[in-house]
N, C-alpha and C positions, 0 to 999 in steps of 0.2 A: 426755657427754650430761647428768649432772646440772647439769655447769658453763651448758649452752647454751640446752637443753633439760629443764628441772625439771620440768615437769609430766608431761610425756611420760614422765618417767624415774620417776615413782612407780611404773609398770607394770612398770619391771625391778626397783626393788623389792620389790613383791608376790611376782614369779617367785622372788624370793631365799627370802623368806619360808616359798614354798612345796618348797622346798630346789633353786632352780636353784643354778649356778656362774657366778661372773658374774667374767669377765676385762677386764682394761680395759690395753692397751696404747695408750703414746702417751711421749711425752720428757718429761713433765711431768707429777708427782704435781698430781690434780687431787682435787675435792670426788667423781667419778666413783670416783678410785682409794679414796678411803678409806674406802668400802662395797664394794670389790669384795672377794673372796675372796684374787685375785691380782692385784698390777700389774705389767707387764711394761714397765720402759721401754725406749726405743729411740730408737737418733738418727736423728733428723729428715731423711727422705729413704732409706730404706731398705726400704724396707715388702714389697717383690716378694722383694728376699732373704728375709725373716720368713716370707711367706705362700708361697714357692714353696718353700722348708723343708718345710713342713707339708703342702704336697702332694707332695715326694718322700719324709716319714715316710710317705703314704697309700700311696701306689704304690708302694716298698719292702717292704714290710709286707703289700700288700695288704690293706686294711682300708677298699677300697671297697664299696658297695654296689654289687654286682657285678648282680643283675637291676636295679635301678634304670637302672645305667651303660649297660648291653648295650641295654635297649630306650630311654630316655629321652632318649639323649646320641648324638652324634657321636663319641662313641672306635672303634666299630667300623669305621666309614668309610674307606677308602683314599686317601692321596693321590697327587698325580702322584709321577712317578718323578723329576722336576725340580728338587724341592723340597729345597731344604738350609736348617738352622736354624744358631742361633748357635751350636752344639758346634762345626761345622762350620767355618765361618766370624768367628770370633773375635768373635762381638755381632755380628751381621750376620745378613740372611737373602737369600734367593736373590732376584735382581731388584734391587738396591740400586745408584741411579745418583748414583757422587760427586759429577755437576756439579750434578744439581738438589737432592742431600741428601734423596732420595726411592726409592719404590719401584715398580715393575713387579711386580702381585702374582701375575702367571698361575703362576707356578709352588705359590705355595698351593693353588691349587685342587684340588677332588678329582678323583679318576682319573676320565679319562672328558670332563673337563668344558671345553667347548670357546668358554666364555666371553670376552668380552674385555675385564674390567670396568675400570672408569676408573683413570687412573694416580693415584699419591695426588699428586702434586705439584699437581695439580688440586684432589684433594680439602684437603686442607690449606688451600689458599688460600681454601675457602668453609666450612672446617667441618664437608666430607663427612661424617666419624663420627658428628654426630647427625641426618644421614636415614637413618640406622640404629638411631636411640634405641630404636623400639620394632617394628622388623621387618629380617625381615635382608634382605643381597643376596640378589642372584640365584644360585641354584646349581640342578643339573639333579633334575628331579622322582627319577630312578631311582639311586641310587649302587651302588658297588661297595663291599659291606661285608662282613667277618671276625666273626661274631660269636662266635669263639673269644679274639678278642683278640689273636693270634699273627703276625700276618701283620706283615714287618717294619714297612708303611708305613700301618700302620693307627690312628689316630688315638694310641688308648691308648700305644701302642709307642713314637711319637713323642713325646708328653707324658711321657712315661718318661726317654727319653733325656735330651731337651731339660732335664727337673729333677734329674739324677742328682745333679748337681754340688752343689745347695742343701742342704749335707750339716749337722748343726746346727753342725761344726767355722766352717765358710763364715758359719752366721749368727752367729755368736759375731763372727769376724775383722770381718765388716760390719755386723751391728746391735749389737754390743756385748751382747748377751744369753746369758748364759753358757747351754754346754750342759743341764746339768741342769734349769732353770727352764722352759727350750725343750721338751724333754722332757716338763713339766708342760703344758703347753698341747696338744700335740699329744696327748698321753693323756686328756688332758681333753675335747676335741675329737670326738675319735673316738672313743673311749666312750658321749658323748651323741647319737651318730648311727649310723643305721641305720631297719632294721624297726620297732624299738618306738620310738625316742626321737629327736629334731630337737635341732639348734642353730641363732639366730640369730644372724647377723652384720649388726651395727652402723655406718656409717662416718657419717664428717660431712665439710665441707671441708677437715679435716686429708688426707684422699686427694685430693679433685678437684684443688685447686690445687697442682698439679705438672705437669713438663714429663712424665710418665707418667703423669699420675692415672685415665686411663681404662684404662691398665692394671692399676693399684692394683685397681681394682674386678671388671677382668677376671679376676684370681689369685683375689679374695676368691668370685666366682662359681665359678670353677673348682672350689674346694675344696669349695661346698656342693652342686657339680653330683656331684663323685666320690662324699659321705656320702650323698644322696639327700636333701638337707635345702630342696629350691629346690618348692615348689607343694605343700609340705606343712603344716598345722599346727605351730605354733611354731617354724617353719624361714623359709628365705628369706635376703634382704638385704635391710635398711631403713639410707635415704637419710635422715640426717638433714640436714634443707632449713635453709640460713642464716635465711627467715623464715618468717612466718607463710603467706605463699600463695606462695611462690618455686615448689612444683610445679605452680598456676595458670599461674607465668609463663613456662612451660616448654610445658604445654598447650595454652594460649590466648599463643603465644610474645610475648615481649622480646626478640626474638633477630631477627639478621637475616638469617639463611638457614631459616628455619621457617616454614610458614602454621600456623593452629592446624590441631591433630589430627596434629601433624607429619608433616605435607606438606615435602615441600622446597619453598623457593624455588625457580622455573625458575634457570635458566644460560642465558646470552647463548651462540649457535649449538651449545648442546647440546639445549634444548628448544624451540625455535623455534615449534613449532607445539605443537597443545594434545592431541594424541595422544602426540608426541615425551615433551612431559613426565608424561601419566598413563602409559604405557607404563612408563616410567624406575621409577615408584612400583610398579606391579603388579609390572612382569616377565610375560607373558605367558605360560602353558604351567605357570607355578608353583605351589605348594601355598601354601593359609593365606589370613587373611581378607584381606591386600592386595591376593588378588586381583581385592576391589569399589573397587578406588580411584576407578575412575572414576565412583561414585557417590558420595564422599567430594568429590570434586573439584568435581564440578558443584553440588551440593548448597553446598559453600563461595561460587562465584561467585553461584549466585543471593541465596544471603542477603548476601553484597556487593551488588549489582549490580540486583536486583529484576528488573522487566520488561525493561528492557534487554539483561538477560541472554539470548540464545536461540541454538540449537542453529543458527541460520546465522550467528553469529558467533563461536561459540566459547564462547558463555555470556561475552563479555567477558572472554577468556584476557589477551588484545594488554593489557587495561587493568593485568597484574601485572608489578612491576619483575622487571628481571632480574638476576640477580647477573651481576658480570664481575671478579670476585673477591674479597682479604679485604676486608670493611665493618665489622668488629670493631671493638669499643673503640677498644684501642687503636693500631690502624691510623689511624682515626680521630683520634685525638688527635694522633697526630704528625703525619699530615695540618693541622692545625689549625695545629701549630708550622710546616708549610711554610705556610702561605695559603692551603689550598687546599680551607678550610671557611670560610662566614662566617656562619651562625648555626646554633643548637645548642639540644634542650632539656631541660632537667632535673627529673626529676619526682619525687622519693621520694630521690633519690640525690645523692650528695655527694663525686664524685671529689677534688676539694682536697686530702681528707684519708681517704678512705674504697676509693681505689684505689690499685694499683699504682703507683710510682712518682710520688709526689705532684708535686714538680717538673714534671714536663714536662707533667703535669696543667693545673697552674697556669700555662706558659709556653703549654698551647697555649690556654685560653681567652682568655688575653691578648691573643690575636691574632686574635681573633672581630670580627666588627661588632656582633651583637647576643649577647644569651644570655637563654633564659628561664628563671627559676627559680621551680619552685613546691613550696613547703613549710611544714611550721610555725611553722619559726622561719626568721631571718636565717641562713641558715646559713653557713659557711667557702666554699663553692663562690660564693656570691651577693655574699662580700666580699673574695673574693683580689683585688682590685683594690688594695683600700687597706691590708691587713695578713696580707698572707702571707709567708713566709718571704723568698720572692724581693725584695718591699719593702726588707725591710731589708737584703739582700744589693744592691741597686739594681737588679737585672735586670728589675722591673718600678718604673716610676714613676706612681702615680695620677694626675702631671697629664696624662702625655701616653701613658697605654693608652686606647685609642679602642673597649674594647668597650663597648657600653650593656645596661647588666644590666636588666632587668625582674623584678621580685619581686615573684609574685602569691601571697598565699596561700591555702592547699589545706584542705581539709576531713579530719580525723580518720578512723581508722578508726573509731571509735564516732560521727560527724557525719555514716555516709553509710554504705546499705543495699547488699548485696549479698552475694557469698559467697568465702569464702577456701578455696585446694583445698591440702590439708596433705600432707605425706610417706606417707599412706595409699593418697594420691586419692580424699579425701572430700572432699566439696563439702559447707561446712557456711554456712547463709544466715545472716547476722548485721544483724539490726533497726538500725534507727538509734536511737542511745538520746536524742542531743541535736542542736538545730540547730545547724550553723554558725554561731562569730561572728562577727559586719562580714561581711566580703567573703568572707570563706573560701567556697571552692567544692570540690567533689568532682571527682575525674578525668572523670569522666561527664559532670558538667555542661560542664567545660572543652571538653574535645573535642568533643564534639555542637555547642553555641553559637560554637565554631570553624569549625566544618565548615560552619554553616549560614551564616554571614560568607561566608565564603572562597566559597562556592558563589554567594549574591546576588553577590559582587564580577564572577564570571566569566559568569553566567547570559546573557550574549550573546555570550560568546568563541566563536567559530569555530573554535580553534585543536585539532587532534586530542590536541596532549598535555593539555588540560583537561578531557576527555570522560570519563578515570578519574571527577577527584573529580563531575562532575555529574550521571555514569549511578551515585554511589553512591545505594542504600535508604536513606536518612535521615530515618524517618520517627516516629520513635521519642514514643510521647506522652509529655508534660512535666504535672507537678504544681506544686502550690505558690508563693507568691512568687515565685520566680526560676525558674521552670519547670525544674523539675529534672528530666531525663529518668526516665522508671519503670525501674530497674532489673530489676525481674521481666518487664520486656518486653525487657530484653537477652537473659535469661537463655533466657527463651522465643525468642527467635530463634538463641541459640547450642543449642540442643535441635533445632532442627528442626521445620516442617511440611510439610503439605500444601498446596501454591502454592494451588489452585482452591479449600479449603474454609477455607484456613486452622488445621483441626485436628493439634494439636500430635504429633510423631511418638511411638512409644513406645520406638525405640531404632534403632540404626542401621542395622540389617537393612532396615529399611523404606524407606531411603535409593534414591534411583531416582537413573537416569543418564542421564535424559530429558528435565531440568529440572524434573521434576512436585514437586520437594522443593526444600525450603531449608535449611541447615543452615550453623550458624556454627561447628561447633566436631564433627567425627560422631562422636569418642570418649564428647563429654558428651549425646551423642542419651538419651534417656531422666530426664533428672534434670527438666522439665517434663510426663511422661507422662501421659495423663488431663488436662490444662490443671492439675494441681496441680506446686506448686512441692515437690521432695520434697526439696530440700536445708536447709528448714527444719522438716522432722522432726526430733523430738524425745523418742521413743521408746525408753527405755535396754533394753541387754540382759536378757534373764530366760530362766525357764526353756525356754518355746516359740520365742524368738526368742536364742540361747546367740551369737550375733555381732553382735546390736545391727544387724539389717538394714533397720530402722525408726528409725533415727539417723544423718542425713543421707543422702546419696548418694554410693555411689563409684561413677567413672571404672571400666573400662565395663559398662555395665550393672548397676550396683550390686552388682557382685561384687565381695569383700572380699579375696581371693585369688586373684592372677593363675595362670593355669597350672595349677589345683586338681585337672585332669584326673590327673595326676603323685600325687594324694595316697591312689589306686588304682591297682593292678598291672596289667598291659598285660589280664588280664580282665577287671578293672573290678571288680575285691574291695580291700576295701583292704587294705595294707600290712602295719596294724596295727589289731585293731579298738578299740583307747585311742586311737585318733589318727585313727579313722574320721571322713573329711571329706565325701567326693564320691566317690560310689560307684554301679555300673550295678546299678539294681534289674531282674532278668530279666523280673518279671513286671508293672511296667507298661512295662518296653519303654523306661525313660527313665537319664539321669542324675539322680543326685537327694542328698539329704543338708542342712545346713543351710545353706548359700553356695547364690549364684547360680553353678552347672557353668559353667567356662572350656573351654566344650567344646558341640559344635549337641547338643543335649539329648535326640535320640533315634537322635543316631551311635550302633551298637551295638559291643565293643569288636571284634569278628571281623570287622567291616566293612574293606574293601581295595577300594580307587578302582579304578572300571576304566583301561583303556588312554585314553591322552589326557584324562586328566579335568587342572580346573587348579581356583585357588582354594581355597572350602573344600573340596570334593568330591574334590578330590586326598589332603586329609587322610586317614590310617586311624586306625582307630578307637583304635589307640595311638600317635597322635603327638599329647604332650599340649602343645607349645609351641607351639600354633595359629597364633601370628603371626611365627615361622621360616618362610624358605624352605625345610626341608627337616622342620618339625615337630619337631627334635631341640634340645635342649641344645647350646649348643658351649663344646665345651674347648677347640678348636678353632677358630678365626676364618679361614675359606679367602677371603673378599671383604669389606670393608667398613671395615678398621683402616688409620691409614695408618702407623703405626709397626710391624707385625709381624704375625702372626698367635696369638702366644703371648708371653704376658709376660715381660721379659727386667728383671734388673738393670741399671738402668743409672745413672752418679750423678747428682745432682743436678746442674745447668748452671754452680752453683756450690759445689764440695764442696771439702773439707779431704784431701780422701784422691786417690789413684787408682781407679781399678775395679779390685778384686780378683778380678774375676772372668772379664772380657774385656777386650784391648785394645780395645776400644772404650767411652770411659769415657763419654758422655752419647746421649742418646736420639739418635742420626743423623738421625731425621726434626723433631726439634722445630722450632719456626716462630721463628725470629729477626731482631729488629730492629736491625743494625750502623749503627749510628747512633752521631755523637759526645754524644749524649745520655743513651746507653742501652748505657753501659758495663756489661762482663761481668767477674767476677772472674777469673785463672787459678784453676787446678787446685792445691790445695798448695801456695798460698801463702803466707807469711813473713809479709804485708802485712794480709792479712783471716782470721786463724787461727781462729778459733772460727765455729761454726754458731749459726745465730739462726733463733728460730720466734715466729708470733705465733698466738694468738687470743682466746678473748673473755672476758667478765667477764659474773657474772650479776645485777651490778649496772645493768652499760652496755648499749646495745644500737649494735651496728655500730660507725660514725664516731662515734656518740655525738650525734646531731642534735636525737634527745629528750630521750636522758638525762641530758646532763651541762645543760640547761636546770630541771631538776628536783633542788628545793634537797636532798630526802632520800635520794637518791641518788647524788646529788654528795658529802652529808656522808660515806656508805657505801666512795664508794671517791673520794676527795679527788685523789688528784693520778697523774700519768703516770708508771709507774715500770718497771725493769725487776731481773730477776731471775737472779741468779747463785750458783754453788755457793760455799760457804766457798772450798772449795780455789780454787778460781776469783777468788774477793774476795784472797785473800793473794796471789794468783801477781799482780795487777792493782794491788794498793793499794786496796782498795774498800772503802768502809765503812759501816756500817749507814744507810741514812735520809738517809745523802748523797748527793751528788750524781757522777752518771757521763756520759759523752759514748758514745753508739753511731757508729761509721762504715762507711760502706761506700763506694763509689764515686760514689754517686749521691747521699748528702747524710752528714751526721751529725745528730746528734738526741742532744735530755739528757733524762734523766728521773730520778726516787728511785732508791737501789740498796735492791734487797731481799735479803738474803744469807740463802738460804734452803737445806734439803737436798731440797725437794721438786725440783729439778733436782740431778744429780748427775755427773760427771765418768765418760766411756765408754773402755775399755780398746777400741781397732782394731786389729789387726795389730799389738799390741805397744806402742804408743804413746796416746798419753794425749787423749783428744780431749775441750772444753768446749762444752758448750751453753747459753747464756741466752734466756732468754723475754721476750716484751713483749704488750703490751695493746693493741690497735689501735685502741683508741675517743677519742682526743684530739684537740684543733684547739687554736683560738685564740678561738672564740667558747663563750659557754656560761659556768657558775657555778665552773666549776674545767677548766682550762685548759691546755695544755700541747702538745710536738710531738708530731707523730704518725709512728706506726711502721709505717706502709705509702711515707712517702719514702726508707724505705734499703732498696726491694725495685726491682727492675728488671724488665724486661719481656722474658720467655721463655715461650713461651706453648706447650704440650700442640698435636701436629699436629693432634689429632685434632676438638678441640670448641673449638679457642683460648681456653681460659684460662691466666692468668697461675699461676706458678709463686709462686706470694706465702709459703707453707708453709714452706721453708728457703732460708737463704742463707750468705754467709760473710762476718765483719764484723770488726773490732777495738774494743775496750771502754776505754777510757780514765778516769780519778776524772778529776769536777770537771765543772765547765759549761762546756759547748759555746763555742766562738768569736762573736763576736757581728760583723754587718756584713759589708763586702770580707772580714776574718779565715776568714769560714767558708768560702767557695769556696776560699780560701788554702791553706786544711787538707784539703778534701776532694780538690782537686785536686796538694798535695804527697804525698795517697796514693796518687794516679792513677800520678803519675810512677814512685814509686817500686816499684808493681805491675809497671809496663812498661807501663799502657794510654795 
């Protein structure tokens, strides 16, 4: 977090000040570690053994927050009798079909429960687990629950069994982290959680990108759902987000199974009709607020769609594409590599050199007609035509690549007004400080003056597939010289109105399912409320306002704590009153405290839904997960994961070791491309022996597209290099500030050796295992220059949200500089052979 995030991270210095503990695990002593208290490192690709450790210290021990657990979570809950986990089943769960490398999840479900929810092999192919990002599936309003906790098949019981095995001997054998130190964190831990005290948990993309990173995150939940540390004061988990608005682009999605407000994409003959797919979002008969989707839904097409939209058509449903499956990345890209893309655009981002497996990157725009590139410099994506790695290997030749690149440039984030939504989910409005120069345009501007082209070109087309873009609202006022559209009249239409009066909504409650609303985005319903823009508040915390609720806007409803309901005891006292947040005062009858209540504001806590109630009104007055189908915590995942329902070690796709834990050594469900492009390492191989991790400098920023264009920056961190332990330099021949060659299957790459102890050589089962580090922000364009360390990652991708596994791999390290021309395919592919691939 220091390394990535510095400013963010003055706040965990203050907490230190004021005597937190501040642990910092990762494989790599960083600027993070050498302010922490403790650094725990760990090899790369291990994290569920680490984290599922520390929840069998809980549950051995018992040193859960046992009223929190009983009323807030799913441990009490029953499951079917069906249900067998990996103790059972050797890494395995029940419903696991070899031929699709998927699962049938009905036997998760809880007793009682006669659902029939979608197979994951479906879900995978679109990404199913994030129409779950922020509501769960369907499960039955009533469960059968124990809330003695004893019942064999009762949630807890099973989290029990399932982690017995994560003993610290096991994380020692797999994370290399001797017992004693382990000991120290899980004391630490639980010490600072409970009644009186919270701990938060930290992650960054060192968990997502993994072929289990959504379980990574699933372990880290489970553990602060057991201490009671999740909707509380200084508790929780915080995402930290690779940029500046990356939680915007998740919100207001980049994604191609998401509408904003995360909607699913429909599915070709799953949502056919426009009931089909809001049905799919609610669940009908369910508790929590999904169950207004369909005023979320219509509210979205009319702010698409405007007058056109209307209730005998569906509000212009027919005009939304339909998934018919993966559209991802890099599906996509290899698609590209077959022909079966011909133009492509690029806006902020820099595949070349800045994603997954650069190679096939660069082979598949090669085989584009067109590409557009818009950013601020010439970047490596906009010139792999004429010197990318492939060049000089021959695989690509500039005379005769037939893409036509178009490089327009883009407007700054300080050249162009709007707002960025941070790892909080505050929306914070940021002025423009200076104009564009020459040509540069803003995203805004581009898209709008696109749209309105494309629209004149077709404005007599007959044709029904043109009727999307001509029934869109487009109507957006423009300012200035180059008619810049008003961004604050984005913003106001992703807020919401009143169709007939046009008066801005005050939040998503008000959202109608009759067309009579417009809304671009319902989560951000309120950040326009009163026609003022409140995301350029700028009002710092003090003593009347102790959470700064007059400094910007968060996501939803300007509540600063999701779930806050939780940070009060199922009567609605709180907890603790030093950590008193959100609490039922009896006698105005309300929620109240200094946050906007994650909770309907005059729900009283004794309140119980009657018979058939759905929705919110299904909620009682202590289910503080509002937007759970069942109101509860889960420790437990019964619908909606495609790899399990509980986090399982598994190892990396490419690891040094075996599973010491299950036969079953890698994620069964992970999504793979067997492609001869997109070779895999074995398992304990001779060939790629050491683990290799990248990430960032807080010099550089990503690919490096601004940074290394910036001479004081470039001076700061000069050149590509990678980093190894002593012992690792002698066993290699490696030597200070010279030069080394990385390999893996899919390229080699040279960079500086730094022979440093901040990475340090891990004891596994006995055996000696090395790890080396690299910086991923390098090209071939810019002020200092160099290959980049996302070409020796390959493309394995998480079932669940399809991202790449980019975090660990398995490589060989060689002194001296790389092969140059035919030489280097020579090399990378005499190591193919001699892998076996």
């Amino acid at each position: 977090m220091a390394e990535a995030h510095p400013v963010g991270f003055q706040w965990v210095m203050e907490a230190k000040a004021r005597g937190a503990t501040v642990i910092h695990v990762d494989p790599r002593f960083t600027r993070t570690s050498a302010v922490a208290d403790m650094f725990v490192p760990i090899r790369a690709g291990s994290d569920i053994a680490f984290l599922g450790g520390v929840v069998n210290h809980i549950l051995s021990n018992e040193l859960d927050f046992r009223e929190y657990v009983v009323a807030y979570t799913n441990a009490a809950t029953i499951l079917r009798e069906d249900f067998r986990g990996a103790e059972d089943l050797d890494g395995l769960f029940s419903g696991f079909d070899p031929r699709t490398g998927a699962y049938d999840p009905r036997s998760w479900q809880y007793a009682g429960h006669a659902e029939d929810p979608q197979h994951t092999h479906e879900m995978r192919e679109t990404a199913g687990g994030l129409r779950h990002e922020s509501h769960g599936p369907p499960v039955p309003a009533d469960t059968q629950r124990d809330e003695t906790l004893r019942h064999p098949r009762c949630v807890y019981q099973v989290l029990k069994r399932h982690f017995a095995r994560y003993t610290p001997e096991v994380v020692e054998q797999v994370c290399g982290v001797p017992p004693e130190q382990f000991a120290k964190v899980c004391e630490a831990w639980t010490r600072n959680s409970g009644r009186e005290r919270t701990t938060a948990l930290v992650y960054s993309v060192g968990w997502t990108q993994h072929s289990v990173g959504v379980q990574y995150i699933r372990t880290g939940a489970i553990i602060q759902l057991l201490l009671g540390n999740m909707g509380r004061p200084g508790g929780g988990v915080m995402a930290l987000r690779g940029h500046a608005s990356i939680q915007g682009s998740t919100d207001i999605p980049t994604l191609f199974n998401l509408l904003p407000g995360y909607l699913p994409m429909p599915q070709r003959g799953r949502h056919d009709t426009f009931d089909e797919w809001v049905d799919a979002i609610r669940h009908p008969g369910q508790k929590g607020f999904w169950g207004n989707a369909r005023s979320y839904a219509v509210s979205l097409l009319k702010a698409y769609f405007g007058d056109a939209a209307t209730a005998d058509n569906d509000y212009c449903y027919g005009h939304l594409p339909r998934l018919t499956g993966d559209h991802g990345t890099y599906q996509t890209v290899l698609d590209m590599i077959d022909g079966k893309v011909k133009g492509y655009f690029l806006l902020g981002q820099n595949p070349a050199v800045g994603s997954a497996h650069g190679r096939a990157q660069r082979l598949g725009m090669a085989k584009l007609d067109w590409l557009v590139v818009r950013d601020l410099y010439e970047i490596e994506s906009a010139t792999f035509w004429r010197d990318s790695p492939e060049v000089e290997t021959g695989e690509i030749v500039p005379e005769e690549c037939a893409t036509e690149v178009f490089f327009l440039p883009a407007a700054s984030h300080v050249e162009k007004e709007g707002t960025f939504t941070q790892t909080q989910r505050l929306l914070q409005w940021r002025e423009k400080a200076v104009d564009p120069p020459g040509d540069c345009r803003s995203e805004l501007w581009f898209f709008y003056h696109l749209g309105r082209r494309l629209r004149r070109r077709l404005a007599d087309s007959a044709l029904p597939r043109d009727r999307a873009l001509l029934d869109l609202a487009w109507d957006y006022p423009t300012e200035g010289a180059h008619d810049e559209p008003s961004a604050a009249a984005v913003l106001r239409e992703i807020n919401g109105f009143d169709v007939a009066t046009g008066t801005p909504v005050s939040g998503f409650t008000e959202l109608k399912d009759d067309g009579s609303t417009a809304a671009g985005c319902w989560i951000y319903s309120g950040v326009y409320a009163g026609g003022v823009n409140q995301a350029a508040r700028r009002t710092p915390a003090g003593p009347s306002d102790p959470i700064g609720l007059e400094w910007g806007w968060a996501w939803p409803a300007n509540r600063r704590m999701l779930y806050n309901r939780a940070s009060a005891d199922p009567e609605g006292r709180p907890w603790s009153e030093r950590k008193r947040y959100v609490f039922w005062d009896p006698d105005k009858g309300e929620w109240t405290g200094p946050d906007v209540p994650d909770f309907e504001k005059t729900k009283p806590p004794a309140y119980r839904p009657p018979d058939g109630a759905s929705g919110p009104a299904a909620l009682a007055g202590d289910d503080p997960f509002i937007m759970q189908s069942d109101g509860k915590g889960w420790l437990f995942v019964p619908s909606g994961l495609v790899d399990g329902p509980l986090p399982t070690h598994y190892e990396p796709a490419e690891s040094p070791v075996p599973n010491p834990l299950y036969g079953q050594q890698a994620n069964p469900t992970r999504k793979r491309y067997q492609r001869s492009e997109n070779p895999v390492h074995p398992t304990d191989s001779g060939v790629f022996p050491y683990v290799f991790t990248t990430s960032r400098l807080t010099e550089h920023h990503t690919a490096g597209g601004m940074s290394r264009t910036l001479d004081y920056l470039s001076e700061l961190q000069p050149a590509m290099f990678v980093e190894v332990s002593p012992a690792l330099a002698a066993e290699r021949g490696l030597a200070h500030l010279g030069w080394a060659h990385v390999v893996t299957a899919r390229a080699c790459v040279e960079a500086r050796v730094l022979i440093t102890e901040r990475l340090r050589p891990l004891r596994l089962d006995g055996r000696r295992v090395h790890q080396i580090w690299l910086p991923y922000h390098w090209g071939t364009s810019g002020l200092t220059t160099g290959d980049s360390a996302n070409d020796l990652i390959g493309i394995t991708l998480d079932p669940n949200v399809l991202i790449q596994e980019s975090k660990v791999g398995t490589c060989d390290i060689r002194p001296g500089r790389r092969p140059r021309g035919a030489a280097l395919r020579a090399l990378v592919e005499d190591y193919n052979r001699r892998a076996g691939l």
